[in-house]
C-alpha positions in Angstrom: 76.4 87.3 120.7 78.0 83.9 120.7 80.4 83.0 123.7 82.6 80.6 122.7 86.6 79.7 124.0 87.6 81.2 120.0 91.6 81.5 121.4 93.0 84.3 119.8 96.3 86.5 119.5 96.4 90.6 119.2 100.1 91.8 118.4 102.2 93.8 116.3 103.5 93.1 113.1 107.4 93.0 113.3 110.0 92.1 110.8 110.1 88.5 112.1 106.4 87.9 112.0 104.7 89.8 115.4 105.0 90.0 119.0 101.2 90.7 121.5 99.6 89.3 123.9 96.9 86.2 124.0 93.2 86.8 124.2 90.7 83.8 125.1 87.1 84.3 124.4 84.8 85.4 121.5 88.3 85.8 119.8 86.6 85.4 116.1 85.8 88.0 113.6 82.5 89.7 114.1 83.0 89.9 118.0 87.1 90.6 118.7 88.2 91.7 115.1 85.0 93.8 115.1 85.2 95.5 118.7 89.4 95.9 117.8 88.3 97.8 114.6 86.5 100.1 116.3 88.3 100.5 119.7 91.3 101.7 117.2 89.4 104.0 115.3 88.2 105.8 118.7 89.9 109.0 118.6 91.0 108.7 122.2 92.5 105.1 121.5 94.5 104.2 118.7 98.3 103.6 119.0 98.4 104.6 122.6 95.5 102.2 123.7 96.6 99.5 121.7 100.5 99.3 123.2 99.5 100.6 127.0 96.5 99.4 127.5 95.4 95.5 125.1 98.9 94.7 124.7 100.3 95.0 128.5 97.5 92.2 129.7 97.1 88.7 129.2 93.3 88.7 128.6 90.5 86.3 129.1 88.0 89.0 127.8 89.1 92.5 126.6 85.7 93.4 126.3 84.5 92.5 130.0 88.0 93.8 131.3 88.7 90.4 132.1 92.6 90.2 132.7 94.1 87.1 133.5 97.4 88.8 134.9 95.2 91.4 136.7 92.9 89.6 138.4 89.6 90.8 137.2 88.7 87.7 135.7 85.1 86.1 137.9 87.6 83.7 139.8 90.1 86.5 140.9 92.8 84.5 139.8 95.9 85.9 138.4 98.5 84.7 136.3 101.4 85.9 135.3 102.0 87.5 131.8 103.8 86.3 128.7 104.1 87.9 125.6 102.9 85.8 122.6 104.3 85.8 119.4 103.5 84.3 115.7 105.6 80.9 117.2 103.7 80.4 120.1 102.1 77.0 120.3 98.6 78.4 122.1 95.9 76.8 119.7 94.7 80.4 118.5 92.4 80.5 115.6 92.8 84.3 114.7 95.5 86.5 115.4 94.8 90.7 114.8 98.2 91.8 113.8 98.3 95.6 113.9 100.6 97.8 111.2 100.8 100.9 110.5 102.2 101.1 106.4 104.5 104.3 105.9 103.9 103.9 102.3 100.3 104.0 102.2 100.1 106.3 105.2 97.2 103.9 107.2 96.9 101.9 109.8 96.0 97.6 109.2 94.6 95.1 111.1 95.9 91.9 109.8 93.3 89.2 110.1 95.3 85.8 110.5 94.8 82.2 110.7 97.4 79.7 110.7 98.1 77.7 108.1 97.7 73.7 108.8 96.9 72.3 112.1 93.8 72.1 111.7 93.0 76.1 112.2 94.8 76.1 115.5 98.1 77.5 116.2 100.7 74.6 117.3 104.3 74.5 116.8 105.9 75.2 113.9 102.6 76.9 112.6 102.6 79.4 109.8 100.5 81.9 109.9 98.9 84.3 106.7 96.6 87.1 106.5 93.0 86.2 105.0 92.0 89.6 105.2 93.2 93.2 105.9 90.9 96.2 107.8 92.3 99.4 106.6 91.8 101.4 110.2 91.9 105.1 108.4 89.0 104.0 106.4 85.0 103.2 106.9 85.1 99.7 108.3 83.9 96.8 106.6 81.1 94.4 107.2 83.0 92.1 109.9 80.2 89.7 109.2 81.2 89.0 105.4 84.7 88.7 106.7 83.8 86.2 108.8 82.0 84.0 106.3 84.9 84.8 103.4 87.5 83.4 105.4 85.5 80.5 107.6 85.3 81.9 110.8 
């Protein structure tokens, strides 16, 4: 696996665009989109583990349980915590913007990127979805994702 400072945002879709939390490494496809997927589809996670648990913490690295308001980071530091939203000038790449569709009855993962800036998040940024995960389904090869939408 690649380690690499891929900035990225986790949230919930809201009627303004979504609110989460910020996430710093490995924050691309095939490594945070990927381990998201499946940390959601865990029968003892979903919802619950998603609001309590990854959106409560500012993280360096969800996967190491490296919290940067906790911290459990290497360095012990802590900082304090501030929610992120789709305006937040933070220089993400990707931001997994979670759903859950009433009409279709299933949960999404939102695969973003913003548009301009040259992939990064900076003020004023819009964002879209380049791809969605249906989370009631199988999931889908995260590493054709990544090379459909130039991770």
């Amino acid at each position: 696996m690649r380690e690499m400072s891929t900035r990225s945002m986790i949230a919930i879709k809201t009627d303004d665009g979504f609110t989460g939390t910020y996430h710093h490494w490995d924050g691309y496809p095939t490594a945070l989109g990927e381990y998201l997927a499946m940390e959601f589809q865990n029968a003892e996670h979903g919802w619950d583990y998603l609001k309590n648990k990854v959106l409560s913490h500012s993280w360096s690295s969800l996967r190491d349980n490296e919290c940067h308001c906790c911290g459990t980071m290497s360095d012990g530091r802590r900082e304090p915590f501030e929610p992120y939203t789709h305006e937040t000038d933070c220089w993400a790449e990707f931001s997994y913007v979670f759903e859950h569709d009433e009409k279709q009855e299933t949960d999404f993962m939102h695969i973003m990127k913003p548009e301009g800036g040259g992939g990064f998040a900076m003020p004023n940024s819009d964002w879209e979805t380049v791809w969605s995960v249906d989370l009631n389904a199988e999931l889908p090869d995260f590493e054709e994702i990544e090379l459909n939408i130039g991770g």
